[in-house]
C-alpha positions as CSV (number, residue, x, y, z in Angstrom):
1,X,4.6,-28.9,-12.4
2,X,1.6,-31.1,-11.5
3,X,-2.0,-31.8,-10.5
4,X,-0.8,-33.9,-7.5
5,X,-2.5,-37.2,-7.0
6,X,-6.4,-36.1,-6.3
7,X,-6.4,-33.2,-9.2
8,X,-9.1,-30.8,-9.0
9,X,-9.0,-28.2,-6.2
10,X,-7.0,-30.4,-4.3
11,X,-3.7,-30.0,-6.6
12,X,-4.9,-26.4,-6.9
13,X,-4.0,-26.1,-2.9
14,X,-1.1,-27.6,-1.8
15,X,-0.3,-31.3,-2.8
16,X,3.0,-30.0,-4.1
17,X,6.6,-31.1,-2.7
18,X,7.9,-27.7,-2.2
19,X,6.6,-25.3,1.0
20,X,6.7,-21.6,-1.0
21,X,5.0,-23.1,-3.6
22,X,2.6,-24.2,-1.6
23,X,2.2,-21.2,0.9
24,X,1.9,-19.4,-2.9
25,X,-0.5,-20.8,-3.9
26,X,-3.0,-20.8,-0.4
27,X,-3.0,-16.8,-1.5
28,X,-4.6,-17.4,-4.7
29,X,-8.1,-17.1,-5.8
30,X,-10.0,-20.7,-5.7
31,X,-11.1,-19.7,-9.4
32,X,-7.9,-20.0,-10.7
33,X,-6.6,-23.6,-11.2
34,X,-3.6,-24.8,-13.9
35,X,-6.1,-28.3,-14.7
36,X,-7.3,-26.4,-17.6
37,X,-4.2,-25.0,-19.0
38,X,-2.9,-26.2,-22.3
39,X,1.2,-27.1,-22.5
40,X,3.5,-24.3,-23.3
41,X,0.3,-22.1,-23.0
42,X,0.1,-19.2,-19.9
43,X,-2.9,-19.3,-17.7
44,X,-3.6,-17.2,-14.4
45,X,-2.5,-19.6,-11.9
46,X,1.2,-19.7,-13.6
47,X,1.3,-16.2,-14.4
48,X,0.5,-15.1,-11.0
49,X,3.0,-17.4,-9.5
50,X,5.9,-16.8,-11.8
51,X,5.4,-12.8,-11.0
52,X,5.3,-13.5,-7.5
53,X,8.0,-15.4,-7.3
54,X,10.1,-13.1,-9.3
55,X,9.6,-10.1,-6.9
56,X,10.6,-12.5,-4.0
57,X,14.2,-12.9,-6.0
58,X,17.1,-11.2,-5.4
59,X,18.2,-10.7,-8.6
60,X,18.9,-8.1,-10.2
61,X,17.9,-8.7,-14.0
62,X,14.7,-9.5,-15.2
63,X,15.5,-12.2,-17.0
64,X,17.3,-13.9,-14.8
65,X,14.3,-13.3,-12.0
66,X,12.3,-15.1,-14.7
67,X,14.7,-18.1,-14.7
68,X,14.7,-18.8,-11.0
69,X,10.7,-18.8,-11.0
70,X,10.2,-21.0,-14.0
71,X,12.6,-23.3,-12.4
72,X,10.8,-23.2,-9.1
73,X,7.3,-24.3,-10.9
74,X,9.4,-26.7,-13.3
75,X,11.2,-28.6,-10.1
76,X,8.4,-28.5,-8.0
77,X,5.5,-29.7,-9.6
78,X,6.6,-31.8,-13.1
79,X,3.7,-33.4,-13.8
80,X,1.8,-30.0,-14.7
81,X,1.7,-28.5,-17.8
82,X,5.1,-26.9,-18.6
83,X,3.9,-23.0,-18.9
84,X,5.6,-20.7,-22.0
85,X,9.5,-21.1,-21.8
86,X,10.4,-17.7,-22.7
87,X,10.8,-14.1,-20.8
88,X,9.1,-12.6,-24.2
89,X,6.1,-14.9,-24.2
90,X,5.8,-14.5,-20.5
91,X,5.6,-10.2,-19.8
92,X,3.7,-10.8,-23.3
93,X,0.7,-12.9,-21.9
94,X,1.3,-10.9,-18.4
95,X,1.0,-7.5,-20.5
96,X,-3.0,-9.0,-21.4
97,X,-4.0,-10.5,-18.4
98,X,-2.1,-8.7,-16.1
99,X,-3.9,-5.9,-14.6
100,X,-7.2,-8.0,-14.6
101,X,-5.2,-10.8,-12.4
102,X,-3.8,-7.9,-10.2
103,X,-7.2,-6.2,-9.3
104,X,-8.6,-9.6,-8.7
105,X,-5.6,-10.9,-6.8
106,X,-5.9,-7.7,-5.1
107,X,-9.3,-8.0,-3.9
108,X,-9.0,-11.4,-2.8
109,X,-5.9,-10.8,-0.4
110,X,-8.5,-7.6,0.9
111,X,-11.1,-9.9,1.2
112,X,-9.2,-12.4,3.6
113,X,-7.2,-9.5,5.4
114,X,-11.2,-7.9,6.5
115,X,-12.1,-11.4,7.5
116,X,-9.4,-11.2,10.5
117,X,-11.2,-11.1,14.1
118,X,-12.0,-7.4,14.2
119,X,-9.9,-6.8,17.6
120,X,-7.1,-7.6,15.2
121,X,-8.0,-4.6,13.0
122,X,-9.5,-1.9,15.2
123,X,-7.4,0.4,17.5
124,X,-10.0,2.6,19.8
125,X,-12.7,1.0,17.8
126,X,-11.1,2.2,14.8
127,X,-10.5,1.3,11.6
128,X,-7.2,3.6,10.6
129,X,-5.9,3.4,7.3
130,X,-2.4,5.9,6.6
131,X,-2.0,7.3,3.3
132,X,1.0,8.1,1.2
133,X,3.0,8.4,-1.3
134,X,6.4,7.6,-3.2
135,X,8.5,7.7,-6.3
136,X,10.3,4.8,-8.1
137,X,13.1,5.5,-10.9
138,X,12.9,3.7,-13.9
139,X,15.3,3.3,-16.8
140,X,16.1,6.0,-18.8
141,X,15.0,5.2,-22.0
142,X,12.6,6.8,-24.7
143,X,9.9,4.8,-24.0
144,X,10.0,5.5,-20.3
145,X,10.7,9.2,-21.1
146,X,7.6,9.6,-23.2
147,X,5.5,7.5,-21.1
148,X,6.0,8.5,-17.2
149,X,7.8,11.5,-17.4
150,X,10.5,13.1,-15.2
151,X,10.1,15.5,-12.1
152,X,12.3,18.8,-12.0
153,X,13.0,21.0,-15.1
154,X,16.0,20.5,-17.3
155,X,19.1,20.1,-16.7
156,X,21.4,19.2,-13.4
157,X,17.4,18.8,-11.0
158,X,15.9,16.8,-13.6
159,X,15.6,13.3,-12.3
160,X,15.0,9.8,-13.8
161,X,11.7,8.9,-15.7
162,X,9.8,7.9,-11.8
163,X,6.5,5.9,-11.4
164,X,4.3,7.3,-8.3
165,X,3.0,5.0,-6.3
166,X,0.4,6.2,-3.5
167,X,-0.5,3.7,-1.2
168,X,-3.3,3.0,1.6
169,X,-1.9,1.3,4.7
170,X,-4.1,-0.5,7.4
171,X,-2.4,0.7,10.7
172,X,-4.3,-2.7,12.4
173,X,-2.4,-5.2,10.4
174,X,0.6,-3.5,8.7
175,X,-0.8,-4.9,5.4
176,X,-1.2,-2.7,2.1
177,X,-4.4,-2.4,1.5
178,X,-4.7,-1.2,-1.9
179,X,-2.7,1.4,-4.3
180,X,-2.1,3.7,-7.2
181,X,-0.1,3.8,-9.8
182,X,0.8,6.7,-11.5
183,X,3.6,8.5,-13.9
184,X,5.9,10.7,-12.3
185,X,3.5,13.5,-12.3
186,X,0.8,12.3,-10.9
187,X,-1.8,13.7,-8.6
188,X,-1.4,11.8,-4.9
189,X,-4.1,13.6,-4.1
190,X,-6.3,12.6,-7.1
191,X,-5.5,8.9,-6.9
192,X,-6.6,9.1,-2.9
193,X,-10.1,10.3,-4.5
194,X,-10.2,7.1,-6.2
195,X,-9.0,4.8,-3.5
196,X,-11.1,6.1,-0.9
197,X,-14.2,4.3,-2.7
198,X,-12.6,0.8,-1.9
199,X,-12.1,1.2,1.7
200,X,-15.0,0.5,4.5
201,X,-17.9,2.6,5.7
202,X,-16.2,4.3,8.7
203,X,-13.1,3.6,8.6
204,X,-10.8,6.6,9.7
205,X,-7.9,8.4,7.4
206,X,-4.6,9.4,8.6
207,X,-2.5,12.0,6.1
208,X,0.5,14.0,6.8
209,X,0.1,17.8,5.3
210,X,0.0,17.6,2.0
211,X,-3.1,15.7,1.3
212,X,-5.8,18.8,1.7
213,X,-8.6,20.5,-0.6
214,X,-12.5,20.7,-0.6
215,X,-13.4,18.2,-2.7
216,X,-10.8,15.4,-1.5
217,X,-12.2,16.2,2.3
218,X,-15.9,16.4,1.1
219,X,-15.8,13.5,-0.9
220,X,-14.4,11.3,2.1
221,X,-17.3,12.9,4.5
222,X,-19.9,12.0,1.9
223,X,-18.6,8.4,1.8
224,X,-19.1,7.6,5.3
225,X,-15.8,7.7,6.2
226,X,-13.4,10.2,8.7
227,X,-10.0,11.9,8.1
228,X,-6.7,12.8,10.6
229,X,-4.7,15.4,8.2
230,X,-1.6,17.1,9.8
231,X,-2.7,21.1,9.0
232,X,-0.6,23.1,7.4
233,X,-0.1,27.0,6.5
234,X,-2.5,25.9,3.2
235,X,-5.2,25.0,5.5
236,X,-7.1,28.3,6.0
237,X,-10.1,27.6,8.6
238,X,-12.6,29.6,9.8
239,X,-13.4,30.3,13.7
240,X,-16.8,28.7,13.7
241,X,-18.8,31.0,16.1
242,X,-20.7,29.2,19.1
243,X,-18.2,26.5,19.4
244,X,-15.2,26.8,21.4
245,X,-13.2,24.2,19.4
246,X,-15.6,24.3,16.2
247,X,-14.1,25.4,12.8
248,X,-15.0,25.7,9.3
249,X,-13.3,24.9,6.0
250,X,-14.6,27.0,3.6
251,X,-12.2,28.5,0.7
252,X,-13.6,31.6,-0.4
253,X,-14.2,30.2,-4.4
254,X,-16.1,27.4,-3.0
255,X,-19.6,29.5,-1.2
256,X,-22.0,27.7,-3.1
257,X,-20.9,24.6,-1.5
258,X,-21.6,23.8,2.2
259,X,-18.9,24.4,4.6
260,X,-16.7,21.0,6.5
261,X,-17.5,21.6,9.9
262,X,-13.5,20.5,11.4
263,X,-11.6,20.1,14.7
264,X,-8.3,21.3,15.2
265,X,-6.1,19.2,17.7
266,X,-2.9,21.1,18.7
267,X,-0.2,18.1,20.5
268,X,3.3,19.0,20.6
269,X,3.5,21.6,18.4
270,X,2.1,19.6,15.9
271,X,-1.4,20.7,14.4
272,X,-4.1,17.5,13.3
273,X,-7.2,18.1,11.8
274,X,-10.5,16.0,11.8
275,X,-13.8,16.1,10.8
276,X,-14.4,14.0,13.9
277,X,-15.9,16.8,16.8
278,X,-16.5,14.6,19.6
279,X,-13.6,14.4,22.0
280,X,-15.3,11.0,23.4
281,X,-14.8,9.1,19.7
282,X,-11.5,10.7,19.1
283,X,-9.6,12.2,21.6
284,X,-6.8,14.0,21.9
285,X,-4.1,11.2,23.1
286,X,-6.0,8.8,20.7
287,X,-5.2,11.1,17.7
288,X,-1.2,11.8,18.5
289,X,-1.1,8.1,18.3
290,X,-2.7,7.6,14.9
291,X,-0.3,10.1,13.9
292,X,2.8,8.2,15.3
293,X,1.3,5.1,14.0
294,X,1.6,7.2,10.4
295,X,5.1,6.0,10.2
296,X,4.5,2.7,9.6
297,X,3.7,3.4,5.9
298,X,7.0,4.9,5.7
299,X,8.9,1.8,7.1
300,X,7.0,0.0,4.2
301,X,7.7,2.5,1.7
302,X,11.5,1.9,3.1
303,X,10.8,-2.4,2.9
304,X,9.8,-2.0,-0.8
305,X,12.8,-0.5,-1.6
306,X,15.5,-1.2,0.1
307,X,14.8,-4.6,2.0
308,X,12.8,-6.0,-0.9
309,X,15.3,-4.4,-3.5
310,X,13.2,-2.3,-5.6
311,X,13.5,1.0,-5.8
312,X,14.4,0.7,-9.1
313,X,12.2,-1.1,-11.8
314,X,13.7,-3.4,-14.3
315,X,11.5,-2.5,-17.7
316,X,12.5,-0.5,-20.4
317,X,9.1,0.2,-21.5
318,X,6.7,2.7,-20.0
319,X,3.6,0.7,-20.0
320,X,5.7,-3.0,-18.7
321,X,7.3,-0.5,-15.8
322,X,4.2,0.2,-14.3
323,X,2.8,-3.2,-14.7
324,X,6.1,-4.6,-12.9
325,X,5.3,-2.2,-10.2
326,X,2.1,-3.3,-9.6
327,X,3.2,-6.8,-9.2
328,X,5.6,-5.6,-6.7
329,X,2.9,-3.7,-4.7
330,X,0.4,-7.1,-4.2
331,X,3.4,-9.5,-3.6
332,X,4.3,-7.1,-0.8
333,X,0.6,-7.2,-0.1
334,X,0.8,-10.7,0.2
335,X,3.8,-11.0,2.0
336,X,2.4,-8.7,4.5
337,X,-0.8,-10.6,5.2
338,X,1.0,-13.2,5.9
339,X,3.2,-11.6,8.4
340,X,0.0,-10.5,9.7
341,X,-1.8,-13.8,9.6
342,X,1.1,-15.4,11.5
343,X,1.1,-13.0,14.1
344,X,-1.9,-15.0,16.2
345,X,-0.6,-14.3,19.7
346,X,-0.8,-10.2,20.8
347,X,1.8,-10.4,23.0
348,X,4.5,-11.9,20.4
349,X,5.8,-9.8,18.4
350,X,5.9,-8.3,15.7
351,X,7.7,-10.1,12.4
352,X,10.3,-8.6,10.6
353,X,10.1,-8.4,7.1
354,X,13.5,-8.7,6.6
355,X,14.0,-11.5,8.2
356,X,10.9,-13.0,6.6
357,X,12.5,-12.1,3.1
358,X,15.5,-13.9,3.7
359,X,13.6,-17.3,4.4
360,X,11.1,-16.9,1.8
361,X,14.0,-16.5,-0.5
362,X,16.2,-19.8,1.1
363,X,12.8,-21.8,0.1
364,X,13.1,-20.2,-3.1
365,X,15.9,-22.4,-4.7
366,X,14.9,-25.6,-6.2
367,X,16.8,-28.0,-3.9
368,X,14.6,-26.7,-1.3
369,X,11.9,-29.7,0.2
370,X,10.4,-28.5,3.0
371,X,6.8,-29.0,3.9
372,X,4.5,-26.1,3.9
373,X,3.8,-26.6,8.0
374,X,8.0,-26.2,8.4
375,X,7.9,-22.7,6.4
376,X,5.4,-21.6,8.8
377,X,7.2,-22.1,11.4
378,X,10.5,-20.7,10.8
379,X,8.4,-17.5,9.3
380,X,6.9,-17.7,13.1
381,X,10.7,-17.3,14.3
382,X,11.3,-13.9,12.1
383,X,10.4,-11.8,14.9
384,X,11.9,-8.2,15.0
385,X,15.0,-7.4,17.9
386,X,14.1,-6.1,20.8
387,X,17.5,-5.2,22.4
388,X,18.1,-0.7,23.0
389,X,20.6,0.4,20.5
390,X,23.2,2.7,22.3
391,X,23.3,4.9,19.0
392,X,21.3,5.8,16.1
393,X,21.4,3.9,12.9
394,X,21.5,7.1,10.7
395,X,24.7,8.1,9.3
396,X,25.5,12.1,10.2
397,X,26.8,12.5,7.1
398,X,24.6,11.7,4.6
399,X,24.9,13.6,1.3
400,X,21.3,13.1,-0.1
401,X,19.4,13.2,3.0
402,X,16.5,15.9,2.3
403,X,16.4,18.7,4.6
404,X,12.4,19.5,4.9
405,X,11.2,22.4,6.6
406,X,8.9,22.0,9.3
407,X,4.7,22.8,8.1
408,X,3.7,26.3,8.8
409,X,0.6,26.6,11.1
410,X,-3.1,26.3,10.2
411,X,-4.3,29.8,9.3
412,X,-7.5,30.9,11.4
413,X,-9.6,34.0,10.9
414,X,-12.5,34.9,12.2
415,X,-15.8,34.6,10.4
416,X,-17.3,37.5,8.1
417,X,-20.9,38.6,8.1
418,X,-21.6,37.7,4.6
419,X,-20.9,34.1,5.7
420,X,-22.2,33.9,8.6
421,X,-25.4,34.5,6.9
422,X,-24.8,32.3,4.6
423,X,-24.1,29.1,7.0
424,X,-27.6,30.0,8.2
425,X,-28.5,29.8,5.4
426,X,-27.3,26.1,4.6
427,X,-28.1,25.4,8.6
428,X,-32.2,26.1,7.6
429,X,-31.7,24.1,4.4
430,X,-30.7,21.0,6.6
431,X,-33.5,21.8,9.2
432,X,-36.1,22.0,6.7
């Protein structure tokens, strides 16, 4: 590794000989810098590269992962101080720095996705974000036993020791925003409540059933902020009298609280529910799309694991398995801002991430010199097909496909007198 010839922040950004080191490291936060790192000693910069590079490999070990990324620093830049030699001493140092270089990381790759031209991130002047969630197995060990637990009771339905990950997807873009990681138990609902706080004023949620209850719904109104939940037989609202399209969601042990004044919007059989009334910000087309447009967090639930290769972590520990996870979330954070960044033209289209992977992991070997403005280029050429399949690309016969039933329909009753008094109650409160 090296400075390059002008050291300072001008080796920090690019004067390297090889293009994904140098498309790397025009990801990483200015702060961070390898000048200042002592030989044999881990700093940020070569943490955060050796991590990212690893979750670009296509290995299958750890170790070996490590190998091919220390090699890509070593080769490409020799004149910098040679970082820790050692797999140990590496997930060692990345074990105390880690999460601090992830939420920083994190928050710079946020930082530059907002700063896109806004046509690039609105749809119908909105700011959509689709939320989720998904399991990842882990080695079966004590430690990951202990530490993220297994779903299903004993025996035959008990699964693998899992790590939940919930994720919030910007529908604009296609890049991940930010995420959650949890144990195998974990609350998707609860880790939304702490996500929400880190998206911006008035941006609009999109859910599938599932992601419901008072205080998750409240505490998104009170932020500023709007939701589009699929509804569900657990949704029980309340004919809102007046209003011809005016509900209330009001469980009965919550009175003391005031009531979410909702919208239900009935497309297809399908049942969406907003806090949004007015028909002119959020119509009826306009919301069936957002719900279409919901998918897209499942393709990239589908590109982490199976395109990417992991839907299985490597570590043996409970702690190092959900730090290896989160590295996999913000280099597919990464990777998918700079699909996004690429993308300058509307009417080109879209890249595929597949396609994408495989070049990223061509420039990957050593023997690789291509200049940063090649990469680019070739990255430009990874669109997705456009041709009509004859066929689907499922298989009719696949053993483990789940077989979910379809969501019951939003319960609606009509208001009693006791709380109709009430919302007058909290109606004069508001007035006064």
């Amino acid at each position: 590794m090296c400075h390059g010839r002008h050291g300072g922040s001008a080796a920090t950004r690019g004067n390297y000989r090889h293009s994904l080191l140098a498309l790397l490291i025009s990801f990483l936060p200015g702060t961070w810098s390898p000048v200042t790192a002592r030989r044999g000693c881990w700093c940020e910069w070569s943490l955060a590269l050796v991590a990212l590079a690893m979750n670009l490999s296509s290995h299958s070990c750890a170790s070996q992962r490590f190998r091919e990324a220390r090699l890509l620093l070593a080769v490409a830049g020799p004149r910098l101080p040679l970082c820790g030699r050692t797999y140990q001493g590496f997930i060692k140092a990345l074990m105390l720095h880690g999460h601090r270089l992830v939420q920083t990381f994190a928050e710079c790759l946020r930082a530059r996705m907002l700063s896109m031209p806004s046509d690039r991130q609105l749809i119908h002047g909105w700011n959509a974000f689709a939320v989720d969630g998904s399991h990842f197995d882990a080695p079966r060990t004590t430690s990951n036993l202990r530490k993220l637990k297994c779903l299903g009771t004993r025996g035959d339905n008990q699964t693998h020791p899992q790590l939940t990950l919930t994720s919030l997807y910007h529908m604009g873009t296609g890049v991940l925003f930010s995420w959650m990681v949890g144990t195998a138990r974990a609350s998707e609902r609860s880790m939304l409540r702490r996500l929400v706080h880190g998206l911006p004023p008035g941006s609009l949620i999109v859910a599938d059933a599932g992601f419901f209850g008072f205080d998750l719904l409240s505490g998104i109104v009170a932020g500023g902020r709007s939701f589009l939940i699929r509804g569900c037989g657990s949704f029980q609202l309340i004919k809102e009298p007046g209003r011809r399209t005016g509900y209330l969601y009001w469980p009965r042990d919550l009175r003391t609280h005031r009531p979410l004044r909702v919208r239900l919007i009935r497309v297809g059989g399908i049942e969406l529910v907003t806090n949004v009334l007015s028909s002119s910000q959020l119509s009826k087309a306009t919301a069936h799309e957002f719900y279409r447009m919901r998918w897209g967090i499942e393709v990239m639930f589908r590109t982490l694991k199976q395109t990417l290769e992991r839907r299985t972590v490597c570590s043996r520990n409970g702690r190092k398995a959900m730090m290896e996870l989160e590295w996999i979330a913000v280099t597919f954070q990464l990777m998918s801002l700079c699909m996004a960044e690429l993308c300058t033209d509307p009417r080109q289209k879209r890249l595929s991430a597949a396609g994408v992977l495989a070049e990223l992991r061509c420039h990957l070997h050593p023997a690789s010199r291509r200049t940063p403005v090649a990469l680019t280029h070739r990255l430009k050429r990874c669109v997705m097909d456009s041709y009509a399949r004859p066929s689907k690309k499922a298989s009719k016969n696949w053993p483990r496909k789940k077989t979910c039933k379809p969501a019951k329909r939003v319960a609606i009753r009509a208001i009693e007198r006791y709380e109709l008094a009430l919302l007058r109650a909290f109606d004069q409160k508001t007035v006064s």
